[in-house]
C-alpha positions, 0 to 999 in steps of 0.5 A: 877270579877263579869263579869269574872265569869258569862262569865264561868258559863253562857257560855255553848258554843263554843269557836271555835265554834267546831265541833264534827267530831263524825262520818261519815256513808257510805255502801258498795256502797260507792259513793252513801252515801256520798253525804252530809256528813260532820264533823258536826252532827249539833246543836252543840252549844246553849246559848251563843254561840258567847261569849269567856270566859276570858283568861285560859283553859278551858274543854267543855265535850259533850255528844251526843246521834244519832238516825234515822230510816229514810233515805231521798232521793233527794225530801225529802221523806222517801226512800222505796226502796234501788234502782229502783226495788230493795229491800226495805230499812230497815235503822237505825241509833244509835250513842253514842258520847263523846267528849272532848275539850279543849279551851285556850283563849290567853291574847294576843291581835290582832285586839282588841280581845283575840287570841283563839285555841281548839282542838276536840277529839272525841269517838264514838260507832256506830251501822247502819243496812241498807237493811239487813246488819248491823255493830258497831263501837267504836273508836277515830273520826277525830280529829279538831283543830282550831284558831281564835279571840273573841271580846266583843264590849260591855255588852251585843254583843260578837262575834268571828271568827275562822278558823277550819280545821279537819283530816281525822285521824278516821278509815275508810273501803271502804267497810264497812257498817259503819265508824267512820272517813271520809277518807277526810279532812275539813276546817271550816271558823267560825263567831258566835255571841250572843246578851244578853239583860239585860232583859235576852233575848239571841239570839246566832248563830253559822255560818260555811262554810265547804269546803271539800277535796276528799275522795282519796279511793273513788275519792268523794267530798263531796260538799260545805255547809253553815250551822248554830246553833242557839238558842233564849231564856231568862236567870233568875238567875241561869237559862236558857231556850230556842229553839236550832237547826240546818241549813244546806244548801249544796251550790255545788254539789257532784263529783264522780270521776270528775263527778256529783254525780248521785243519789244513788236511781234513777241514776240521775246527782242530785248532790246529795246535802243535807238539814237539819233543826231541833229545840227543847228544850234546859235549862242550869244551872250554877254550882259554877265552870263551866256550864251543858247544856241538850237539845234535836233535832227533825229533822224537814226537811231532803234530802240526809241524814238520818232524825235525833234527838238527846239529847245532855248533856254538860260540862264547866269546868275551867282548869285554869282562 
């Protein structure tokens, strides 16, 4: 009962290893802004991030918090201008996110580990402004489902791999300066792994593969990317603390109606293809019944995207176990 119980309360983390799918952002040029998006705002996961709780419900809160006031261009430089002799750029960026999900760990057994599923709805309030325009949004995101299998080899490695796909079920305009969903689907294969000494030194990580679908209003793809959570810390009694953060890599390029993307700020062939890094702090606690985490991310490097940081605050609660 004692390890049951310390599975729930030091957990904090994934369990499919989810996305939050919080929002995607484009403008009224849509082609040029949607090079490197994806359903995942990154960071997502921290300490224990490769261990599956035993078999029950369970309800893992998140509470996302997005700012950025830099958009970066194909060399990672902060853009000044919104095209060659245009006007300059005055961007920024604010997201508001709360999400649910709901995890069962299966009893059932298949290849020596417990059969998992999840599901990720989520809310969000949205404000972007962008060369002078500028719009807020409040709505349900594109909502992600997945299944998979989670193994504890022994005491101290568990790990788990799971196959995530997501809807494009969040509104989306052509022709809006913002949008809450993506307007294309995703599907998500997942490996996520965390090392426990009994020191209580914790490596965990969280990888994924994102391969995404066309955008059938702007006829974009928005390429594949490789990217990761990670986290290093050290837990003593009822605590935890440590460094977390978030990779992202785009692997192949961005299309637009057939071709490679061109980029948006210079017209060109780039493939318009994203990099991400950030780190920063992270603590969690175990309550009597479930687990809070809080924990902040500084973008450390960015190309094609918008530079971020974020505060997250998270929940786990038993439903039933």
């Amino acid at each position: 009962m004692k390890n049951r119980s310390h599975l729930i309360l030091s957990l904090a983390v994934t369990v499919l290893c989810c996305s939050l799918c919080v929002i995607g952002y484009s403008v009224s040029h849509v082609y040029a802004f949607e090079k490197g998006l994806d359903h995942y705002p990154g960071g997502n996961e921290d300490f224990m991030a490769g261990a599956l709780p035993p078999p029950g419900t369970y309800l893992l809160n998140y509470m996302d918090f997005i700012n950025s006031s830099s958009l970066r261009n194909n060399h990672g430089d902060s853009q000044r201008l919104l095209f060659p002799g245009g006007p300059r750029v005055g961007f920024d960026l604010a997201i508001i996110a709360e999400v649910p999900r709901f995890v069962h760990v299966s009893d059932i057994t298949l290849l020596g580990g417990n059969l998992i599923g999840h599901v990720i709805i989520p809310f969000a309030n949205a404000h972007a402004s962008l060369a002078g325009e500028s719009q807020t949004k409040n709505g349900v995101g594109d909502i992600e489902a997945g299944l998979g299998i989670a193994w504890h080899p022994s005491k101290n490695f568990h790990h788990f791999v799971a196959l995530d796909v997501v809807a494009p079920t969040g509104q989306y305009n052509r022709n809006d300066i913002l949008n809450i969903g993506l307007n294309f689907w995703s599907i998500n294969p997942i490996w996520g792994f965390t090392y426990r000494a009994d020191n209580g030194f914790e490596a965990s990580a969280k990888l994924m593969y994102w391969i995404n679908t066309v955008n059938s209003e702007t006829s974009y793809v928005s390429g594949q990317q490789f990217s990761m959570d990670y986290l290093i810390g050290w837990h003593y009694k009822n605590w935890g603390f440590g460094a977390n953060g978030y990779y992202r890599v785009q692997t192949t390029d961005d299309y637009s109606h057939g071709h490679t993307a061109r980029d948006p700020f210079t017209g060109a062939e780039t493939g318009n293809k994203a990099y991400y890094l950030s780190t920063g702090p992270a603590v969690t606690y175990d309550l009597p019944k479930g687990c809070l985490t809080f924990k902040a991310q500084f973008g450390v490097e960015a190309k094609n995207q918008p530079m971020t940081n974020s505060i997250w605050l998270r929940f786990i609660y038993p439903i039933s176990w």
